[in-house]
VOMARVO-193145 format. One line per 3 residues: number of its first residue (from 1); for each residue x, y, z of C-alpha. Coordinates in Angstrom, 3 decimals. Example, Ala and Ser with C-alpha at 12.3 -4.5 7.8 and 13.67 -1.06 7.14 Angstrom:
// VOMARVO-193145
1	12.300/-4.500/7.800 | 13.670/-1.060/7.140
// end
This chain:
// VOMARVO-193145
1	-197.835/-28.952/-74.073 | -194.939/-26.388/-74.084 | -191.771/-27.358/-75.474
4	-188.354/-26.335/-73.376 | -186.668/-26.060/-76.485 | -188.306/-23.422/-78.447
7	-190.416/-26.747/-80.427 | -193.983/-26.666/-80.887 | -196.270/-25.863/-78.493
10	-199.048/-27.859/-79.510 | -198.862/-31.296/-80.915 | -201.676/-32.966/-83.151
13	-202.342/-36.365/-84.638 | -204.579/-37.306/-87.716 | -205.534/-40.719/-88.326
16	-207.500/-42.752/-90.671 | -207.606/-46.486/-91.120 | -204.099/-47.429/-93.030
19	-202.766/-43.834/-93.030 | -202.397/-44.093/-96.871 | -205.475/-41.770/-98.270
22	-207.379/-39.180/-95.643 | -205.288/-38.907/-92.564 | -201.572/-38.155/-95.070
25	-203.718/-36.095/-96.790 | -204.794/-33.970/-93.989 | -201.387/-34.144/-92.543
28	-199.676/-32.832/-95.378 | -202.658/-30.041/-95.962 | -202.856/-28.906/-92.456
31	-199.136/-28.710/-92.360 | -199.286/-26.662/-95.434 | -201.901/-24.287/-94.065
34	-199.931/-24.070/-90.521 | -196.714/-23.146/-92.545 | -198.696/-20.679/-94.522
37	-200.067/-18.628/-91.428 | -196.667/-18.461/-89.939 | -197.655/-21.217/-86.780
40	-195.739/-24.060/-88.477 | -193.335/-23.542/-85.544 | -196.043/-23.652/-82.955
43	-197.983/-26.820/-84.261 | -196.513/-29.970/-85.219 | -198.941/-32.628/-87.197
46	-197.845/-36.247/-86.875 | -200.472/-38.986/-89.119 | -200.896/-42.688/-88.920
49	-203.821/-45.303/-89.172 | -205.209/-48.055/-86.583 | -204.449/-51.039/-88.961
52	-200.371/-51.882/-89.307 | -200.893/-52.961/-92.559 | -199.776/-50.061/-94.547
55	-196.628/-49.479/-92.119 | -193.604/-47.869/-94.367 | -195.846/-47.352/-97.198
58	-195.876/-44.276/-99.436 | -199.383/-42.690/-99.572 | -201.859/-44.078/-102.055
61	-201.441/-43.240/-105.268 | -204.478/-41.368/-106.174 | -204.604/-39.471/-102.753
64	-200.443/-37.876/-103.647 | -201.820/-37.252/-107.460 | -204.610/-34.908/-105.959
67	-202.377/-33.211/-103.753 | -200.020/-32.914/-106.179 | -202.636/-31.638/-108.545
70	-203.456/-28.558/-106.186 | -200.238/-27.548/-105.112 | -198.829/-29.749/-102.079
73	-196.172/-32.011/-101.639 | -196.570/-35.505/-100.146 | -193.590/-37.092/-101.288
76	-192.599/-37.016/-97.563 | -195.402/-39.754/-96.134 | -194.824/-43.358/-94.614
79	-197.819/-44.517/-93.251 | -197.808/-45.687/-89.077 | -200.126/-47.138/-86.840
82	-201.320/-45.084/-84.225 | -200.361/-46.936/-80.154 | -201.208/-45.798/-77.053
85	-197.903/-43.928/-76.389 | -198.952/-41.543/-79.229 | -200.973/-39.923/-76.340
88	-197.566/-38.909/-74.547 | -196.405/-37.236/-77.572 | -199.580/-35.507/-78.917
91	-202.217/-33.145/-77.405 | -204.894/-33.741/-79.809 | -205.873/-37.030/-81.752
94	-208.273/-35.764/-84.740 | -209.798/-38.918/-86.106 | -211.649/-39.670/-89.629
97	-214.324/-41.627/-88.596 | -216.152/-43.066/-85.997 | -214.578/-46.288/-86.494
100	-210.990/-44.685/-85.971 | -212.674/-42.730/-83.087 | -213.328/-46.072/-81.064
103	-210.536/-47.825/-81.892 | -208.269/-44.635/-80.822 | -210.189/-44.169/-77.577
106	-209.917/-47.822/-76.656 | -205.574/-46.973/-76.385 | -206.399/-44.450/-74.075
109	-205.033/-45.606/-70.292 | -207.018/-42.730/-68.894 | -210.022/-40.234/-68.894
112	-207.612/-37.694/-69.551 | -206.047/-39.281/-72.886 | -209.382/-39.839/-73.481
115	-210.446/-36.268/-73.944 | -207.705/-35.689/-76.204 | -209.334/-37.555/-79.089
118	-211.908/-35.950/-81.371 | -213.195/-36.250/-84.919 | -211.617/-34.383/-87.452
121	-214.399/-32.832/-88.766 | -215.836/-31.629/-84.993 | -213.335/-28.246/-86.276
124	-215.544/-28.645/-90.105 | -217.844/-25.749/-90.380 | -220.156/-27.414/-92.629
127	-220.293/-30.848/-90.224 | -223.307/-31.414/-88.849 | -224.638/-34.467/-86.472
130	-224.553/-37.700/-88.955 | -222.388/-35.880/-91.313 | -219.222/-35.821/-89.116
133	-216.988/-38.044/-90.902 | -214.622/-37.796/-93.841 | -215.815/-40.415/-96.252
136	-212.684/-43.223/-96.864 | -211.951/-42.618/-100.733 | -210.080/-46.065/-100.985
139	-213.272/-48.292/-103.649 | -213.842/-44.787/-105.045 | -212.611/-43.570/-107.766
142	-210.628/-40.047/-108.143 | -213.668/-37.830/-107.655 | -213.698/-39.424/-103.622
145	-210.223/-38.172/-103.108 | -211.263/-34.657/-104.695 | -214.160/-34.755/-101.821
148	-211.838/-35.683/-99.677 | -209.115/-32.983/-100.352 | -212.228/-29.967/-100.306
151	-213.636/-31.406/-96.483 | -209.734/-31.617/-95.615 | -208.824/-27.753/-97.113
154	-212.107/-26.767/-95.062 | -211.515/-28.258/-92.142 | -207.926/-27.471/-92.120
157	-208.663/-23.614/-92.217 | -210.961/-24.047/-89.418 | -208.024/-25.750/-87.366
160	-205.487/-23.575/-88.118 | -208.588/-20.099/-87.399 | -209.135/-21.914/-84.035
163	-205.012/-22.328/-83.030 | -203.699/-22.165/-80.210 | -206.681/-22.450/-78.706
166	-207.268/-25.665/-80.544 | -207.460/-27.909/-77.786 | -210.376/-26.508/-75.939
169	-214.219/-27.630/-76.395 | -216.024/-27.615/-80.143 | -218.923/-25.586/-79.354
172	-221.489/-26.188/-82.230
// end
């Protein structure tokens, strides 16, 4: 987890579906919050999606305009697909739903890669059991990307509050 060459010392991944609308959003918000409390050196945040569909793709549209719209930059994002070796690189996979949770598990080779994944919104202060997820804004129309960006902001300050002890159990 500790980098030999003064890099980050802890190493997350957020992932969604395509990695075109919630997981680049809460990269690029997390990132932003990180750089704002002055552990942008300590944490790195990586993003991608279990589908390959999206791979090399900007974000979505709508998702960059709402960013935009309060103050962050994703002009950065190309959308990945999450593989097993993304558990070499990364100490913590936060996921966006329980879909992405299974299919992100299933890569793991063993228990411990395992316990590295978790739901996003386990760090969410206003999560609760059955209202864990972060809805996919992708039928929607802008309003689901604005819900999107407020559980992201929320969650994100509860990630970055928790750092560097970010990796130990959610205790709800």
């Amino acid at each position: 987890m500790t980098s030999t060459c003064g890099g980050p010392q802890l190493r997350v991944a957020v992932v969604c579906l395509g990695n075109i609308c919630r997981s680049p959003m809460a990269d690029v918000v997390l990132e932003h919050k990180l750089d704002e409390a002055g552990l942008a050196d300590t944490v790195h945040v990586d993003s991608a999606g279990t589908g390959d569909w999206h791979r090399g793709e900007p974000m979505d549209p709508r998702a960059a305009a709402v960013l935009t719209e309060h103050g962050y930059d994703p002009s950065r994002h190309r959308a990945r697909q999450v593989t097993a070796d993304w558990f070499d690189d990364h100490d913590l996979i936060l996921t966006m739903d329980d879909a992405n949770f299974d299919d992100v598990a299933a890569l793991a080779r063993t228990p411990q890669e395992r316990e590295k994944v978790r739901k996003f919104r386990s760090y969410d202060p206003a999560a609760s059991l059955g209202d864990d997820e972060v809805p996919d804004p992708w039928y929607g129309g802008p309003d689901g990307f604005v819900t999107v960006l407020r559980m992201v902001e929320r969650t994100a300050d509860a990630i970055v509050a928790a750092a560097p002890g970010l990796t130990e159990e959610v205790s709800r």
